[in-house]
C-alpha positions in Angstrom: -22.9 5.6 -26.5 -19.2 7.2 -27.1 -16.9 6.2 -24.6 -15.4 9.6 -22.1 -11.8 10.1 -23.2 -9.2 12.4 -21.2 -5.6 13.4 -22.4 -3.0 13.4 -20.2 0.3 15.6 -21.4 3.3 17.8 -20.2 3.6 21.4 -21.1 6.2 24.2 -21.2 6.5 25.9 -18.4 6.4 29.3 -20.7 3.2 30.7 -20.2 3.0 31.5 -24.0 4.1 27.9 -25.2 1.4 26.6 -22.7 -1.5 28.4 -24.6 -0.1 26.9 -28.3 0.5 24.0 -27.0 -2.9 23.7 -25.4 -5.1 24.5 -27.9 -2.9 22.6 -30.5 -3.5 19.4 -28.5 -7.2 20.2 -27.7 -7.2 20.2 -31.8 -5.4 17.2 -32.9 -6.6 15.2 -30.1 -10.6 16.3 -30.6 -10.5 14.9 -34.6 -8.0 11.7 -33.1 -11.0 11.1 -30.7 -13.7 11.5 -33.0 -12.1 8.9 -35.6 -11.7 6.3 -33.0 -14.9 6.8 -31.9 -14.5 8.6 -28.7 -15.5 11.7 -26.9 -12.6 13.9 -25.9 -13.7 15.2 -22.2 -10.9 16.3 -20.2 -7.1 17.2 -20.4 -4.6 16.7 -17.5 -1.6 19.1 -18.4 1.6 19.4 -15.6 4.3 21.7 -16.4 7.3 20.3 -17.2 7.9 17.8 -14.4 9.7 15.0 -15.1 8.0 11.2 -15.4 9.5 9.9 -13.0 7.8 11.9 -10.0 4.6 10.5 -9.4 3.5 13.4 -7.4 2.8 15.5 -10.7 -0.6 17.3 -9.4 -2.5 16.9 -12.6 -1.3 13.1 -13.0 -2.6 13.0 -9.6 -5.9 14.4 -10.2 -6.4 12.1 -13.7 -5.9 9.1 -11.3 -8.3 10.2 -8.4 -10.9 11.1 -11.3 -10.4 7.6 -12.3 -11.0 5.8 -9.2 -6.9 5.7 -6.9 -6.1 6.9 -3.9 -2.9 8.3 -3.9 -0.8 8.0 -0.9 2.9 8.3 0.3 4.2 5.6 2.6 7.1 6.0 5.4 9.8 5.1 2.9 8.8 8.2 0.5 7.4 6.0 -1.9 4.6 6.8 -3.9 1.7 4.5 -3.0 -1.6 4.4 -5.3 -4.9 1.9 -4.5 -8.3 1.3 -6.0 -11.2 2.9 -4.4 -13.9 0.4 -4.8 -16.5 2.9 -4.0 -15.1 5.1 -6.9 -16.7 5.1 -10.6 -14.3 6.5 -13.0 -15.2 9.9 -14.6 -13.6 8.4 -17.8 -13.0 5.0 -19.8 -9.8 6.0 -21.8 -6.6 7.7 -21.3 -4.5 8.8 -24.1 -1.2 9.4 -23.6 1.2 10.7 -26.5 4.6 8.3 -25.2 4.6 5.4 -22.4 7.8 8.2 -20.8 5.3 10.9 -20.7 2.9 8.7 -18.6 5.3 6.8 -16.2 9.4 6.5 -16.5 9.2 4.0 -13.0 9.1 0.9 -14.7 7.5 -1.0 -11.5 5.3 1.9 -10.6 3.9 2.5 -14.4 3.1 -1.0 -15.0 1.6 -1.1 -11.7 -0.7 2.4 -12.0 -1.6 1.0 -15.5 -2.9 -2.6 -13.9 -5.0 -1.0 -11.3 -6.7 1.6 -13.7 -7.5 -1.6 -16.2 -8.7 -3.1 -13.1 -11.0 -0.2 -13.0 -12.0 -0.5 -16.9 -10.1 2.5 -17.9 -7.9 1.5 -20.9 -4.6 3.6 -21.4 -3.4 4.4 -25.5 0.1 5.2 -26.2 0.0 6.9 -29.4 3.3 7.0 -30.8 4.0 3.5 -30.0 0.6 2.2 -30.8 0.3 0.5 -27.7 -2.4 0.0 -25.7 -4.3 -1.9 -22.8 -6.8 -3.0 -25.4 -4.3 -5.4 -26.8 -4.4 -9.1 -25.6 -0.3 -9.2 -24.6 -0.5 -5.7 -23.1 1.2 -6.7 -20.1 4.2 -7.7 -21.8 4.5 -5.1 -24.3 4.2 -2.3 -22.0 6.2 -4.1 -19.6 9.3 -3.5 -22.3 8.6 -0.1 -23.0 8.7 1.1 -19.6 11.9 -0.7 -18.8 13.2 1.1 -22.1 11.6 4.4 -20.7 13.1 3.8 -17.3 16.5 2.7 -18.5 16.8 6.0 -21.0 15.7 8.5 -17.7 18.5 6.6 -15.3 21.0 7.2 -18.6 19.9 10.6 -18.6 19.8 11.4 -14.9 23.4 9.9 -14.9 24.6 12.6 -18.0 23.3 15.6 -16.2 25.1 14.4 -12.3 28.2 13.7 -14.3 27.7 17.4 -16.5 26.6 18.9 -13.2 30.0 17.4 -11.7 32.4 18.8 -13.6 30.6 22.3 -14.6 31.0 22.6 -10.7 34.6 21.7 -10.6 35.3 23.4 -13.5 34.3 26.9 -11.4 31.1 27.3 -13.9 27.8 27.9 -11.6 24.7 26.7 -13.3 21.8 26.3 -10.6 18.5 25.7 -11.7 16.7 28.2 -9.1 18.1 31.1 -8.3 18.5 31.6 -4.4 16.5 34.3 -3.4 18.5 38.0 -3.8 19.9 37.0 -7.2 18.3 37.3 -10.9 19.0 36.7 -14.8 20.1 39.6 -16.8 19.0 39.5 -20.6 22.4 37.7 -21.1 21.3 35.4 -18.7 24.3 36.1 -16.1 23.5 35.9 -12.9 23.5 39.4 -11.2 22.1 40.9 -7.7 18.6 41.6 -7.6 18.8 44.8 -5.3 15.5 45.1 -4.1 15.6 41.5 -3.0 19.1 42.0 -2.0 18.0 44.8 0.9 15.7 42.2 2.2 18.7 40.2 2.3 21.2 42.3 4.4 17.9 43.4 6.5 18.1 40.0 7.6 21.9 39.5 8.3 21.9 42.5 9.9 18.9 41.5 12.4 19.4 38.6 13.1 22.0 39.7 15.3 19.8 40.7 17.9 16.6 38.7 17.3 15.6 35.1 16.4 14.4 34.5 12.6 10.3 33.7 14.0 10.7 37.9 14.9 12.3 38.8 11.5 9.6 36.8 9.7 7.1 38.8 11.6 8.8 41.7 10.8 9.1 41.0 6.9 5.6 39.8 6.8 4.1 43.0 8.6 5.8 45.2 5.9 4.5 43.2 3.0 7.5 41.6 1.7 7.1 38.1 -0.1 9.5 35.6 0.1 11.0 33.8 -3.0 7.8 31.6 -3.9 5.6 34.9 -2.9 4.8 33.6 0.1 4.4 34.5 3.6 8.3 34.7 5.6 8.8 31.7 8.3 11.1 31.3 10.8 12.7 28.4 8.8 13.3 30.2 5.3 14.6 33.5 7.3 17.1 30.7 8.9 18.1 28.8 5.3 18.5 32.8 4.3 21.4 32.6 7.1 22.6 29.1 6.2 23.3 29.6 2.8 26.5 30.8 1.5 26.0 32.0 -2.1 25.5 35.2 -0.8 29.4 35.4 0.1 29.9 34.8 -3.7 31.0 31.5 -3.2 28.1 28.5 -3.8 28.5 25.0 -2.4 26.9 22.3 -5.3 26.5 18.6 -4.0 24.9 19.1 -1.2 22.4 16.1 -1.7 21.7 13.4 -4.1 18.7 11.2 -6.0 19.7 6.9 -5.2 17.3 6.6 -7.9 15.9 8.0 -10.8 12.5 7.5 -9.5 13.0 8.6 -6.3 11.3 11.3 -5.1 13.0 12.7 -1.5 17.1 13.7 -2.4 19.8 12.0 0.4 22.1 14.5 2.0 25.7 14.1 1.2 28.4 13.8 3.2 30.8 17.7 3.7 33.8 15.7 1.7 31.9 15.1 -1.1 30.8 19.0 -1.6 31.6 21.2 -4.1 32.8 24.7 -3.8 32.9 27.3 -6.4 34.6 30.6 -5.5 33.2 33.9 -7.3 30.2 32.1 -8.3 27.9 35.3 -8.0 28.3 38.8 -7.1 28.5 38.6 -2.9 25.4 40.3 -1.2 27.1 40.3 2.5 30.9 39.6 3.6 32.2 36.5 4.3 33.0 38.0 8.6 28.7 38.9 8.8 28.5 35.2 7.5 30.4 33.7 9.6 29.0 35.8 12.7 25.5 35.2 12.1 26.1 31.2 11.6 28.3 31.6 15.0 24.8 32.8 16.5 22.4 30.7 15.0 24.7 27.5 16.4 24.5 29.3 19.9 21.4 29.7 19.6 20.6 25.4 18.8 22.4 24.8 21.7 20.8 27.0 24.2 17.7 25.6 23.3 18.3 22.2 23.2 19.5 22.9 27.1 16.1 24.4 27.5 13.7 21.6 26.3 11.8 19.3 28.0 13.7 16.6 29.6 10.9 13.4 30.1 11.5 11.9 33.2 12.9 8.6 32.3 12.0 6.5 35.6 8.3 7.2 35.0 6.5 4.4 33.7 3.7 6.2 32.5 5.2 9.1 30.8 3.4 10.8 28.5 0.4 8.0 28.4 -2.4 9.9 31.0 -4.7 12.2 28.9 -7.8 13.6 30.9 -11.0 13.7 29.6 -10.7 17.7 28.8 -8.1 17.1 26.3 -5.0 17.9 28.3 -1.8 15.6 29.6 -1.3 14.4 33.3 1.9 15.3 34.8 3.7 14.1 37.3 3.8 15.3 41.0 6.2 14.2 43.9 4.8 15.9 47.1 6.4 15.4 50.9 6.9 11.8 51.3 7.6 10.9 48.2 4.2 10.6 47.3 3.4 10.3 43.5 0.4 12.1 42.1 -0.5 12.3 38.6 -2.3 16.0 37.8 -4.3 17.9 35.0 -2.2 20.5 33.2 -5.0 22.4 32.5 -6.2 22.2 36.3 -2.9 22.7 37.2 -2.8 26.1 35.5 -6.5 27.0 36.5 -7.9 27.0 32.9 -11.1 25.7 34.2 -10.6 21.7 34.4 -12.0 20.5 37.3 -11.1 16.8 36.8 -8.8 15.2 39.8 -5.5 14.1 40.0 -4.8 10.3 40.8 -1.8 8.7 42.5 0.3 6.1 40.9 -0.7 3.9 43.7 -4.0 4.1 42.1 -3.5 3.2 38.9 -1.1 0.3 39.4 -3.7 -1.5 41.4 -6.1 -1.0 38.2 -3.5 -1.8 36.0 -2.9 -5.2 37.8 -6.4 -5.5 37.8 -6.6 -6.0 33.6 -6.7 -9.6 32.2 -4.5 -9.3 29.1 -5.0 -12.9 28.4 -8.8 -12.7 27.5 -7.0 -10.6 24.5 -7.5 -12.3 21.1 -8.4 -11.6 17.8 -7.6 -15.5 16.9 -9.4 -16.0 13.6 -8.1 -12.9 12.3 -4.3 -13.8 14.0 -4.2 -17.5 12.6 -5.0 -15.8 8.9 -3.0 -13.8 8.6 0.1 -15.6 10.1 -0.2 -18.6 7.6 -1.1 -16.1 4.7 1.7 -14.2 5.0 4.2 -16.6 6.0 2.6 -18.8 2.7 3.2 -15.2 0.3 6.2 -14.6 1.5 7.7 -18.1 0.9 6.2 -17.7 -2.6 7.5 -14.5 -3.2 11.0 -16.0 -2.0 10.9 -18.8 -4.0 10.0 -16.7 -7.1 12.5 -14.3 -6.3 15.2 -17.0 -5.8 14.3 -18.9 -9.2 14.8 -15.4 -10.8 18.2 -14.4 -9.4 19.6 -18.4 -10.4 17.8 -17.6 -13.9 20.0 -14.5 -14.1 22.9 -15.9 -12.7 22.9 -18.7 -15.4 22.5 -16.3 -18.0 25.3 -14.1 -16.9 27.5 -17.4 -17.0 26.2 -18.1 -20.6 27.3 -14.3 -21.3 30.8 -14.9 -19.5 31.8 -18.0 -21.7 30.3 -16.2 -25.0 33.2 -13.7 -24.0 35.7 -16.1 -23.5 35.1 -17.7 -26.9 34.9 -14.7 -29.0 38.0 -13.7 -27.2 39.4 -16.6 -28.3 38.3 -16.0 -31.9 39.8 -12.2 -32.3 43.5 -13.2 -30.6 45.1 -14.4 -33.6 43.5 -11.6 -36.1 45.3 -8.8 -37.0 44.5 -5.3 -35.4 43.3 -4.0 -39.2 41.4 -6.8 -39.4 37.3 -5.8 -39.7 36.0 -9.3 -38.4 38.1 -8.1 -35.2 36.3 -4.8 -34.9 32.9 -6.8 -35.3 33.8 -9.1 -32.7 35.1 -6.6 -29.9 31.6 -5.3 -30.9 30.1 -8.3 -29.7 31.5 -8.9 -26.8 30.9 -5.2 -25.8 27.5 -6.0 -26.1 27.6 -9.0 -24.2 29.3 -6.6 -21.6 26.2 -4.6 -21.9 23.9 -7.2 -21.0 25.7 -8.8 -18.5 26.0 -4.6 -16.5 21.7 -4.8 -17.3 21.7 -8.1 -15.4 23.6 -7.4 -12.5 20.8 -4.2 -12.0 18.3 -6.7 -12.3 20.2 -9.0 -9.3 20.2 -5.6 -7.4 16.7 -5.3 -7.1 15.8 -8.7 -5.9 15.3 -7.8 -2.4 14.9 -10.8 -0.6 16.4 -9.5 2.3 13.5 -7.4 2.4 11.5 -10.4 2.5 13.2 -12.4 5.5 12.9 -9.2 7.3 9.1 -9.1 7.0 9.3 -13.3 7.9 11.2 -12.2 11.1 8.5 -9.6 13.0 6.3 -12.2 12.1 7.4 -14.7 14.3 8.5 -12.3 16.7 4.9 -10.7 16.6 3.8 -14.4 16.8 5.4 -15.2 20.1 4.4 -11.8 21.7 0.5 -13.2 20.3 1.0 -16.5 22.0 2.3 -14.9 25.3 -0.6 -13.2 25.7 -3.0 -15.6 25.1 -1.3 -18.7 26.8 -0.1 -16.8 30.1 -2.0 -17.1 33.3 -1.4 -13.6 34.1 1.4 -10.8 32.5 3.6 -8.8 34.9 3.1 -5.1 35.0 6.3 -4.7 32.8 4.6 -6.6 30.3 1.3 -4.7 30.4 2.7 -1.3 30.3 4.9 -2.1 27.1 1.4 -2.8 25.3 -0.1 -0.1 27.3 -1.1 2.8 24.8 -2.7 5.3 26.7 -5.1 6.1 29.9 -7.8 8.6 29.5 -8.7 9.5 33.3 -12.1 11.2 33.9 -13.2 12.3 36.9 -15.3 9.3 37.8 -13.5 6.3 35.3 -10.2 5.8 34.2 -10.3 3.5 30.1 -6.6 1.5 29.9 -5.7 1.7 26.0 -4.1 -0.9 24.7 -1.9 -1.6 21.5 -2.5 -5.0 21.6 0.1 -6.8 19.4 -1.2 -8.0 15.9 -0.2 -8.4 12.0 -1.4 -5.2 10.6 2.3 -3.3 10.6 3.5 -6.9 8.8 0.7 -7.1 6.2 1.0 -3.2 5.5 5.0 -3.9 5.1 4.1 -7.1 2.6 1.4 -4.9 0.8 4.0 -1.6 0.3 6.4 -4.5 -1.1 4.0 -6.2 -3.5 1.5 -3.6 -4.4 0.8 -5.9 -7.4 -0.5 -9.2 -5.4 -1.6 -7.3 -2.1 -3.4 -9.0 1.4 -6.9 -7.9 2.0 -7.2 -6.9 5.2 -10.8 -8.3 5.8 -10.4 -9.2 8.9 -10.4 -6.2 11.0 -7.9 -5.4 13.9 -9.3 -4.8 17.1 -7.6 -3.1 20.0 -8.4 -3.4 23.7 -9.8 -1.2 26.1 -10.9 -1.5 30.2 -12.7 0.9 32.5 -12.5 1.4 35.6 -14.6 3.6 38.0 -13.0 5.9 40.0 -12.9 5.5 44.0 -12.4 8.6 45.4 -15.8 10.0 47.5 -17.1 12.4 44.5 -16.9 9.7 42.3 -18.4 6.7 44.7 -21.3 8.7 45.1 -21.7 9.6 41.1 -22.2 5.7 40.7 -23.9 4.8 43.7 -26.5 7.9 42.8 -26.3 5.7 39.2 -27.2 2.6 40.2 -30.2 3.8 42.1 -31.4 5.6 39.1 -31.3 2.1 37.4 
């Protein structure tokens, strides 16, 4: 039986280059499969998008057909997983260059060691590479770092062209802001109808908010930029933005990385503006009037919102059973009731309101120290304290190994230096030799990268909430009894019903630490097979409805 073979590839975004290239690839790639044996099923083609973003949606489909889960985690890191219930629609992936597939050198090798997990091999045809080799790891290993290492290069050519383009006056975005086109010379000129839209919008939002003027632009059919609907926030970035006073402001944000995937704003100093950029659309005054409202307009309703109150100890943690929050009510006396919103406004609720009398006698009523997942606690404190040390250790061993070698470079410097002194400046053994110790330069710049990516601060981080997360655990589980301070800091939420009140708990555990050692070493993760369990207790409700719901309850049992 032939084995199922896909193609993954990047196209021109050209609509007419796409087609050739297609059915080129389709061709060569058909006869390639059939001499090796394979059957040619599937190809996953992005459009132009670079290797470093993960996110491509065809590279993200390839991966789900073979058996990931893609995720993003908090950090805006790209975050992929085996599903073991998964069978892979395919057992090979061919791939045209290892830069095509991946340009993350941590994140390549990684996706490429859980798809052999799930038997699909990867070939890298131009290198002649591939996962069926026996020192895979090592080979690919190199060619990613070389892949990586030629996209930072890259990246840092295009900031630096970018750079001085912008404070050379030349404007060179690459997307147009909405209202502006290319001509046939490619100069940037007005694009009138989308210019109207423009001064439609200056013009109105003068008297009305941008939610009202995307209404307004929706209603009469007119798309935004991507062909979209209008929202409130692109009407407002419309307002924000001043290319359309002719002058545009470059350097606005930033990539730390090449593989990054979010940009980092930049601090106003470190802007860049170019004057007469474009043709202006509006005047510089209707600018600076409109942005003089829409900071008005911030302000008046940040007054307006919501202020919590901050003495109530269980803001924003009552829910009632229709869906709905409690809030608060002081009434004559002082008295502290807790009522439906949805009651409140008569939207047909009929669940009562409760006093905070009430519910801190139940609260007190709750034995926290009956809490205690300890198999699962004691696990998963000694595995990840025993990883972590490991991980350390490694880590450390690596930067001394660097650090050694970097010394090795320094004195190689020193005696070649030494060597090319005396020689005269003509002198070709000189030339060699400043050579040399530019490459030893070289090496020593790739080593101090390496030293930056140790993260073992990362790691004592992690070891930290551990044992702070340790001695919360042994609080719990040791004390007698917990003050109400303490229970209400692990107090999640209360559902209140009309006849029982359920106290949520977020009862402290490992989970947040293991996720955090699993996000940091995808490659050697913790199984989490011992699951977390939080903590609930009812209570029933003593108010005269409710007393006779369960005593009518108990006689029915």
């Amino acid at each position: 039986m032939q084995k199922k073979a896909v193609l993954y590839t990047r196209i021109s975004t050209n609509k007419i280059e796409q087609k050739k290239s297609l059915v080129n690839q389709e061709e060569r790639y058909t006869e390639y499969c059939k001499a090796m044996g394979y059957e040619l099923t599937d190809i996953y083609a992005d459009e132009g998008l670079t290797g470093t973003n993960a996110r491509r949606v065809k590279f993200k489909e390839m991966l789900l057909d073979a058996g990931l889960t893609y995720t993003r985690n908090d950090m805006g890191y790209d975050y992929f997983t085996p599903d073991k219930k998964a069978i892979p629609k395919f057992s090979v992936i061919i791939c045209k260059d290892v830069s095509r597939f991946s340009r993350g050198s941590i994140q390549g090798q990684m996706i490429v060691k859980l798809l052999k997990d799930k038997g699909v091999d990867i070939i890298f045809e131009n290198s002649g590479m591939s996962t069926f080799d026996d020192n895979w790891e090592f080979n690919l290993g190199i060619l990613f770092q070389i892949a990586q290492s030629e996209s930072a290069n890259m990246s840092k050519r295009i900031k630096f062209a970018k750079q001085h383009n912008a404070r050379s006056g030349k404007y060179a975005p690459a997307r147009l802001a909405f209202g502006y086109m290319r001509n046939e010379e490619n100069e940037i000129v007005i694009d009138e109808e989308q210019a109207e839209t423009v001064k439609y919008i200056y013009e109105r939002y003068l008297d009305v908010g941008g939610s009202i003027i995307s209404q307004e632009l929706n209603e009469k059919g007119i798309l935004s930029q991507t062909g979209k609907r209008w929202t409130d926030d692109k009407v407002t970035r419309v307002i924000h933005n001043r290319i359309y006073t002719g002058t545009a402001v470059v350097g606005k944000s930033f990539k730390k990385s090449v593989t990054d995937t979010q940009r980092s704003k930049t601090t106003s100093d470190k802007y860049i503006e170019i004057p007469n950029a474009v043709e202006p659309i509006i005047s510089l005054g209707k600018y600076e009037g409109a942005n003089l409202i829409r900071e008005q307009r911030m302000n008046i309703n940040k007054k307006l919102g919501r202020k919590p109150a901050r003495n109530d100890i269980y803001n924003e943690k009552l829910y009632c059973s229709c869906g709905s929050r409690f809030v608060r009510h002081t009434g004559n006396g002082g008295k502290i009731t807790y009522i439906c919103q949805n009651r409140r406004k008569r939207l047909g609720c009929m669940v009562r309101g409760i006093s905070i009398t009430n519910l801190n006698k139940r609260l007190a009523e709750v034995e926290l120290k009956y809490l205690s997942n300890a198999m699962g606690d004691s696990f998963y404190y000694k595995e990840l304290l025993n990883l972590l040390d490991k991980q350390k250790l490694q880590l450390a061993n690596t930067k001394n190994d660097i650090n050694k070698r970097i010394e090795n470079l320094n004195e190689e410097i020193e005696k070649i230096t030494d060597q090319y002194i005396s020689l005269d400046e003509s002198n070709k053994i000189k030339a060699r030799l400043i050579k040399r110790v530019n490459d030893k330069e070289n090496e020593i710049n790739q080593f101090n990268k390496q030293l930056e990516k140790l993260n073992i601060e990362s790691i004592e981080h992690i070891q930290i909430r551990v044992e702070e997360k340790k001695e919360m655990i042994n609080l719990i589980t040791t004390s007698k009894s917990l003050v109400a301070e303490d229970k209400l800091k692990l107090l999640h939420k209360v559902e209140i019903g009309d006849y029982d009140l359920n106290f949520h708990f977020a009862v402290p555990s490992f989970e947040e630490e293991v996720d955090l050692y699993n996000k940091l070493f995808p490659m050697n993760p913790i199984s989490l097979t011992i699951p977390f369990k939080p903590f609930s207790e009812s209570f029933r409700r003593d108010h005269k409805a409710a007393k006779e719901y369960w005593d009518l309850s108990n006689e029915k049992r």
